[in-house]
C-alpha positions in Angstrom: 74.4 29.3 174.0 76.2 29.3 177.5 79.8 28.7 177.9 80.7 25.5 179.3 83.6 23.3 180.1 84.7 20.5 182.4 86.1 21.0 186.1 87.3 18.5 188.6 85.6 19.4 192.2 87.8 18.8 194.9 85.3 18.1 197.6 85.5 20.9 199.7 84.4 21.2 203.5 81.1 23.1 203.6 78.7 24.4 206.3 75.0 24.2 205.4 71.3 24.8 206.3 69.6 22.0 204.3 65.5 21.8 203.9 62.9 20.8 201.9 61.4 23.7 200.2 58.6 24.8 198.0 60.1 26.7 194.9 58.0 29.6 195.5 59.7 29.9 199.2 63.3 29.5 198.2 64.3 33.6 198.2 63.0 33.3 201.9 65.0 30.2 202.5 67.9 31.0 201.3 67.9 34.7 203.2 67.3 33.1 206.7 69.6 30.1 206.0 72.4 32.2 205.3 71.5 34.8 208.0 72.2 31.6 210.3 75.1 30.5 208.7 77.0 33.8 208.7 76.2 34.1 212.8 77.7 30.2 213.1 80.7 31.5 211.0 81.7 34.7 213.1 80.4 32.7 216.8 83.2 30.0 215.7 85.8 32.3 213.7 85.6 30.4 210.6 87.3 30.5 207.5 85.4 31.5 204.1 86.9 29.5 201.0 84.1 30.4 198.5 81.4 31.9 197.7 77.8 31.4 199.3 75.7 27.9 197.2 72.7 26.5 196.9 73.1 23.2 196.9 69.8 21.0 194.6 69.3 17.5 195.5 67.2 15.7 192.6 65.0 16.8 189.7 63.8 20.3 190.1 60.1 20.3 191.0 57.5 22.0 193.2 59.2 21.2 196.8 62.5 20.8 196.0 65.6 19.3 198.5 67.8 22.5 198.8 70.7 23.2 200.8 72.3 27.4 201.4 75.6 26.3 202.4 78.9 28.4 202.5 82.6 26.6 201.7 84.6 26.8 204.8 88.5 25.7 205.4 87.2 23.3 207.8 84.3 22.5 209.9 83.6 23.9 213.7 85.3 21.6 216.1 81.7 21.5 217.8 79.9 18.1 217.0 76.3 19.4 216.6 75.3 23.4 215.7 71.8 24.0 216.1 70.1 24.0 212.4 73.7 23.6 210.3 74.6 21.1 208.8 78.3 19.6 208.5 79.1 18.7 204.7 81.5 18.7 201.5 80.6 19.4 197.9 81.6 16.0 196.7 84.4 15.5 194.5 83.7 14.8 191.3 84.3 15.9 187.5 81.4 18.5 186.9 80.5 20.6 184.3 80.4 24.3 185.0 78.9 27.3 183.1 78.6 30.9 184.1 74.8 32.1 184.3 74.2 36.3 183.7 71.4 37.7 185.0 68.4 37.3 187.2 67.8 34.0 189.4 64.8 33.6 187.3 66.5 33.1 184.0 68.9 29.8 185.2 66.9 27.2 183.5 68.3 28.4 180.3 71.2 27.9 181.7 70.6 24.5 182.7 69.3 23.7 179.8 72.2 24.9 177.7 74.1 22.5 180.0 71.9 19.5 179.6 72.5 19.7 175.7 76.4 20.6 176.0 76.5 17.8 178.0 74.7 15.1 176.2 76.6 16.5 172.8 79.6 14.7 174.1 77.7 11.8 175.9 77.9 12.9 179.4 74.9 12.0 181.5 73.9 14.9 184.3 73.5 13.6 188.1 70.9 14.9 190.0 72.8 16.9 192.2 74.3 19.9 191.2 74.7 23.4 193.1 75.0 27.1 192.1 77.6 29.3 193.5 76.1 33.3 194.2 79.1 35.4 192.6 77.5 38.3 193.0 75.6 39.9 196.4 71.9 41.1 195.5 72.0 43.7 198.3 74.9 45.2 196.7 74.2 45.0 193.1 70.8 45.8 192.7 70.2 45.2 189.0 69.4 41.5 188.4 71.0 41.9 184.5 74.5 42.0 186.5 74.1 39.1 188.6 76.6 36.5 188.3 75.8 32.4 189.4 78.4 30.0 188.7 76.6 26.5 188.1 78.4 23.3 188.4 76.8 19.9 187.8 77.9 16.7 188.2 78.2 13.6 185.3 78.7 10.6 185.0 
């Protein structure tokens, strides 16, 4: 069973690349999304305040409302950034467990948090977002990935 426990989410400022996309395009997504967000982070010297997210609007399903984002100290003074998105991870008491292993393998860890939470009548919102601990280009073997999960209740 995964390890969970309750956080309070602050509501940090966050930069972000936000799409609809088809669950078998996500890897693709995510790699150009934050290709573009890293190039808006150096063009306006921007300070990093977390790691990298993918942000899940709604129930999971074949097209899917995802958002790469990155947390940043605050946002570029700029009004408009071609393609980003301005935005905060809301703040809110979450729950947050820490997933091991490949991408593939975080609906258990979902699951796991569904139960935990509904054990101690929490109820899930249909937001939640996954924080990318661990780089796949540097560690290549998916059993050593690390995803922080946090999710929303009510």
């Amino acid at each position: 069973m995964t390890e969970c426990h309750v956080v309070t989410n602050m509501g940090d400022p966050t930069i972000g690349v936000r799409a609809s996309v088809r669950a078998d395009e996500r890897q693709t997504f995510f790699k150009e999304a934050y290709g573009r967000l890293f190039e808006v982070i150096g063009e306006y010297h921007l300070d990093v305040t977390g790691e990298p997210f993918g942000r899940y609007r709604g129930a999971p399903g074949e097209v899917m409302d995802v958002e790469a984002g990155v947390p940043v100290a605050m946002h570029p003074r700029d009004g408009h950034i071609d393609g980003v998105v301005r935005g905060h991870l809301f703040a809110a008491d979450c729950v947050e467990a820490i997933h091991m292993g490949p991408y593939d393998t975080l609906t258990d860890t979902y699951a796991s948090m569904v139960l935990w939470m509904h054990a101690r009548g929490l109820n899930p919102l249909d937001d939640m977002w996954e924080f990318y601990l661990t780089d796949p280009n540097l560690e290549p073997d998916p059993a050593k990935w690390r995803t922080k999960v946090v999710w929303p209740f009510s």
